[in-house]
N, C-alpha and C positions, 0 to 999 in steps of 0.2 A: 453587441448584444446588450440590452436592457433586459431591468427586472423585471419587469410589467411581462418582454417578451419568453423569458427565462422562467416565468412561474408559471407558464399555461403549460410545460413542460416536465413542471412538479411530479412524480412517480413514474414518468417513462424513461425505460431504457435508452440510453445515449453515449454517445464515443466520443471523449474531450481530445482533441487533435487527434489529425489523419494516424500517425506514425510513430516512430522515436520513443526513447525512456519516457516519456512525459505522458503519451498518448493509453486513456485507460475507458474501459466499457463498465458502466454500470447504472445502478439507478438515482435520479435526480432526487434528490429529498429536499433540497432550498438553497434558494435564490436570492441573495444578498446585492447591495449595490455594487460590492467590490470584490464580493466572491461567492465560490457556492458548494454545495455537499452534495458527495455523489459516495454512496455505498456500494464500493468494490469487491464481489463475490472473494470470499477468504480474507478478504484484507484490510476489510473493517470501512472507515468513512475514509473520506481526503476529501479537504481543502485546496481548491484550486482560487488561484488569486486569478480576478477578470484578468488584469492589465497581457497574462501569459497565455490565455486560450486563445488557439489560433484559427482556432474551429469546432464548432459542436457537430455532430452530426446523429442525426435521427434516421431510422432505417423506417420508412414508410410501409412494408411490406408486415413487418413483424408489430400484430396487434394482441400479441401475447400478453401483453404487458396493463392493456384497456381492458380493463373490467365493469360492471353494474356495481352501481354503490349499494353497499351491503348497508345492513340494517348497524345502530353504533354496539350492539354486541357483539357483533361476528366479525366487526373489523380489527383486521390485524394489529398488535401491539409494535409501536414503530419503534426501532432500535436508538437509542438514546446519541442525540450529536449536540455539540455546541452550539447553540440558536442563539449568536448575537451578530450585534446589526453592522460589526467593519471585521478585517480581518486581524489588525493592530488586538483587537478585544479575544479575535481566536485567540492567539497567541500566549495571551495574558492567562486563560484559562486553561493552556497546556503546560504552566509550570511547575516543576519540578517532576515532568512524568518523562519518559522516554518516549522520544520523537523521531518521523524520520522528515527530516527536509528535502522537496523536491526525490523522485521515483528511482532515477536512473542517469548514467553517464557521469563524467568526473566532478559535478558538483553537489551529487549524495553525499550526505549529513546525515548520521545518527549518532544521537547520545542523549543525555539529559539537559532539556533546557531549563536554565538557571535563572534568565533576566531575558527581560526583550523590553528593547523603548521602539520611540519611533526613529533612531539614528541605526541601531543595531541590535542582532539576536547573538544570546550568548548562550553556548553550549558548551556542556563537559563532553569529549568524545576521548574514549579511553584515559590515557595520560594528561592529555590538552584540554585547554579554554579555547573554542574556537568562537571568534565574533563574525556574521553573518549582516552583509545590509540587506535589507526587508526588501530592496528593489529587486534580488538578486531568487525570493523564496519565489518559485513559479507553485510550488503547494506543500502541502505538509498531511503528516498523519500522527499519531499516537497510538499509543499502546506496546503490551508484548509482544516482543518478535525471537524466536527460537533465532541464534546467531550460526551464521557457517561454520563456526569453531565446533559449537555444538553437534550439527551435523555432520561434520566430518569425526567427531567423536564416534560416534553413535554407527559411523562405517564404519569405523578399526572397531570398534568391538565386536561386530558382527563378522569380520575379518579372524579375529581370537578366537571366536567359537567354533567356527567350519574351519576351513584349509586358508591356510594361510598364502594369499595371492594365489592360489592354485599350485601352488610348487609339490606339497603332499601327494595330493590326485596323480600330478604325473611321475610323481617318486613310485609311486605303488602301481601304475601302471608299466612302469620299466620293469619292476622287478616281476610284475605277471611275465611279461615277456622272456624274461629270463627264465622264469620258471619253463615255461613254454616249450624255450629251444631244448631244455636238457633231452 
């Protein structure tokens, strides 16, 4: 896939590989020689590096997405992404913010990136320095992300408030029973 071919593609909905952690639906915002931006509904922009898409795919049927060019006041306010011209440069403008390297499966990365050359990307992830080779990012994103810790908080609390695993509810419905048989 070329730019030239990748930029007549610019605002339509599109699916970066068939399947797998990697594989994500969203819309095209630019097309870079060695990678490109695609706004993932809830989950902000990602960065997919060329060298790792294995396939684009366009659903031909859905023209939801084609619209009539509006007039320049009614056109929409485009949501702010990195607009430079290699991915090395992404990189360099995601530091020191919280990042996630590549979507899913056992080479998910998240923490703070600290340093990136063209040898290696260096993250703080919890306790550790983790060094990353740049061959190995298939894409990246930034920003806040609420952590499962959190969310598993946020169950037990709501756990504390009502009955606890359910065990109360059926304490109190034994002793209806009991009440019951007398």
């Amino acid at each position: 896939m070329d730019k030239e071919s990748l930029s007549l593609l610019i605002g339509r909905t599109v699916r970066i590989n068939r399947g797998g952690p990697e594989s994500k639906k969203g819309k095209l915002f630019s097309a870079k020689d060695d990678h490109i931006v695609v706004e993932i509904e809830n989950e902000g922009m990602l960065y997919y590096k060329m060298d790792h898409i294995k396939s684009l795919t366009l659903d031909a049927r859905d023209v939801s997405d084609i619209t009539e060019v509006a007039p320049i006041e009614e056109q929409p306010v485009l949501p702010k992404y990195i607009d430079v011209e290699n991915f090395y440069s992404v990189m360099e403008n995601m530091k020191y913010r919280w990042v996630q390297i590549n979507r899913g499966g056992p080479e998910k990365t998240e923490g703070v990136l600290v340093d990136t050359t063209v040898d290696q990307i260096s993250m703080v992830v919890g306790n550790e320095v983790v060094h990353i080779l740049p061959f190995h990012v298939r894409n990246v994103s930034y920003g806040v992300k609420k952590n499962d810790q959190d969310n598993n908080k946020d169950k037990q609390d709501g756990n504390k408030d009502g009955n606890k695993d359910g065990k109360d509810g059926n304490k109190d419905a034994k002793d209806g029973n009991k009440d019951s048989k007398k």
